[in-house]
C-alpha positions, 0 to 999 in steps of 0.5 A: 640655366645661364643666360645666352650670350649677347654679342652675336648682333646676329650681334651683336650680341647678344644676343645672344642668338645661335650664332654667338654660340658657335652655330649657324644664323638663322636661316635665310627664310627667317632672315629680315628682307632688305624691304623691312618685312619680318618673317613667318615667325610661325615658320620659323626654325629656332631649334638651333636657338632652343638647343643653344638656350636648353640646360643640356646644351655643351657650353660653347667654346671659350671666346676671347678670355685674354682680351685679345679682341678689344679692351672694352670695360663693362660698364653699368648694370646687368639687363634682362633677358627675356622673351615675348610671343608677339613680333618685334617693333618695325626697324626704323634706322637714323643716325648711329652715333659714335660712344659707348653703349650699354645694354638696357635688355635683351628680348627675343621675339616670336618665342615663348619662355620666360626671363633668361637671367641677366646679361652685362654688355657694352658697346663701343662704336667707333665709325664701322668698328664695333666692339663689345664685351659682354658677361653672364657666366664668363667675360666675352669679347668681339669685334666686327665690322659693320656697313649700313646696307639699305635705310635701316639694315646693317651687316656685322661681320666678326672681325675677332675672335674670327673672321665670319661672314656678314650676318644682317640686322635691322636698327633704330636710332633716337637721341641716346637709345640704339635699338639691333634687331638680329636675325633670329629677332633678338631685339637689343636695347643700348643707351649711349653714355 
C-alpha cells in the first residue's frame, strides 16, 4: 500500500487526506471550529479517507507531473506516516516564519492503523504563497494560497493544480517547527531549514 499524499493541508499536504486525492474535505461537523475545539472524533466519517487509504482504491488522478505549479526541490529525508487513536495536541498558532520546510512526520489522529509507508515533502513559504512538492510513488505539486483566519486558524485555498475553495487548518509555530493540523486531524510536522 503506498503512502497518502501529503500536500492537501487540508495541506497541505499531506496529508495526505481525502482531499488531496481528489475527494471532498471532511465534513463540516468534523471540521475544527474557529474557537479551537476539535470534533467528535467518534462522530467523525472517515470513509472517504479510509477509502482513499484502502489497497483497493483507484490511484488518484496525476497532479502536476511537468512541474507546472512550483519549482520546489524535495529536500531531506522521507518521514513517517502513521496513525494514532487519541486526539491531536491543541493548535496554538504564533509567527509562521517565511523558508523552506521539510516534513518530519505525518500522524493522522483519531484513527486506528499502523504506520503508512514514508512521505518525502517540502514546504516553501513565501508570505500567503505556499508551495510544496511532495513524493511517495510520484512527484506531486501544488500551490496555495493561504490567510490566517483567527489566532491559530488559516485557510489554504489551492491556487494550482486548481483553483478549490478555502479548506481550514489550525497550526502552531515555535522557533524552526511549524505544526498543520487539517481537517480530517492529519497533524503535519515541518522543520524550517
Amino acid at each position: 500500500m503506498s503512502a497518502p499524499r501529503l500536500f492537501s493541508m487540508g495541506l497541505l499536504v499531506v496529508a495526505s487526506s481525502a482531499f488531496a486525492c481528489g475527494q471532498s474535505p471532511a465534513p463540516a461537523d468534523a471540521a475544527i471550529s474557529d474557537s479551537g475545539s476539535l470534533p467528535d472524533v467518534a462522530a467523525m466519517d472517515v470513509a472517504s479517507v479510509d477509502a482513499v487509504l484502502s489497497e483497493d482504491a483507484p490511484p488518484p488522478e496525476p497532479v502536476d507531473v511537468q512541474g507546472e505549479c512550483n519549482s520546489v526541490e524535495i529536500l531531506g529525508p522521507p518521514a513517517p506516516v502513521t496513525f494514532d487513536s487519541a486526539l491531536p495536541p491543541p493548535m496554538t498558532g504564533g509567527t509562521i516564519m517565511d523558508g523552506t520546510y521539510v516534513l518530519t512526520s505525518a500522524v493522522g489522529h483519531g484513527r486506528m492503523g499502523t504506520a503508512m509507508g514514508m512521505q518525502s515533502t517540502t514546504l516553501r513559504i513565501t508570505g500567503a504563497r505556499w508551495e510544496l512538492a511532495s513524493m511517495s510513488t510520484r512527484m506531486d505539486r501544488v500551490s496555495l494560497r493561504v490567510e490566517q483566519t483567527g489566532p491559530s486558524t488559516l485557510r489554504s485555498t489551492v491556487t494550482c493544480p486548481t483553483n478549490t475553495p478555502g479548506i481550514f487548518e489550525r497550526w502552531t509555530a515555535s522557533g524552526t517547527t511549524l505544526r498543520v493540523l487539517d481537517q480530517s486531524l492529519f497533524l503535519l510536522t515541518f522543520t524550517r531549514r
